[in-house]
C-alpha positions, -999 to +999 in steps of 0.1 A: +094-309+207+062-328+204+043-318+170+018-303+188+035-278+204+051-270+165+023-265+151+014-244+183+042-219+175+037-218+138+002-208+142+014-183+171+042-170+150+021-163+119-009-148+141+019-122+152+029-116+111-010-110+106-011-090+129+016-066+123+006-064+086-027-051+100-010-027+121+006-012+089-019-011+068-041+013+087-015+035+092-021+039+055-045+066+039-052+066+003-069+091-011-097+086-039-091+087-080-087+117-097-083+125-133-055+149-146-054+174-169-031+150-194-059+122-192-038+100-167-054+088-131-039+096-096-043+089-063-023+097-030-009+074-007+002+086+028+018+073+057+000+087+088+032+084+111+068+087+102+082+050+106+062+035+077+081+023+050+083+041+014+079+007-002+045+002+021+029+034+016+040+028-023+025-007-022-006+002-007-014+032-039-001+003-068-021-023-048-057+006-046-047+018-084-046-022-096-082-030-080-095+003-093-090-007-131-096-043-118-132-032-112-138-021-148-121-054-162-088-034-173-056-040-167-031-010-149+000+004-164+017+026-140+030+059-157+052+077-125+050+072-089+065+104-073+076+108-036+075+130-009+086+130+025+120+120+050+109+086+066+109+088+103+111+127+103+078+133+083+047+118+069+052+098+039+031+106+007+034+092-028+019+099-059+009+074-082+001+085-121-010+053-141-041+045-164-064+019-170-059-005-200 
């Protein structure tokens, strides 16, 4: 195997990784930030098809919640992330309750 054609399937390989990542992550909705009654924040993840992993759809909400307090130079502190849903039979949706420090 020459170096060439390495390289050549490394870039191949992580083009395909980048691509599926893109792939999940619009199968992602999140929904925008809402105040509570108790003074928390929450927003709503959901998977929009059934084979999208918990830990995804949770990821993407932690990941929208972080840059949210991000923006107004705080810091997040996640209170309760509460799920919903049977992965592969129905849509995925998780609730994240956190606040901005």
């Amino acid at each position: 195997m020459t170096v060439r054609s390495f390289f050549w399937g490394v870039a191949v390989k992580r083009s395909a990784f980048l691509a599926s990542v893109g792939v999940l992550s619009a199968c992602t909705a999140v929904s925008p930030i809402d105040s509570r009654q108790d003074g928390h924040l929450t927003l709503m993840s959901r998977a929009r098809w059934g084979l999208t992993s918990w830990n995804h759809v949770r990821t993407v909400g932690v990941r929208h919640a972080a840059a949210y307090c991000k923006d107004q130079n705080r810091q997040l502190h996640v209170v309760a992330v509460h799920t919903a849903g049977v992965w592969g039979v129905t849509d995925q949706t998780i609730e994240v309750v956190f606040d901005c420090y």
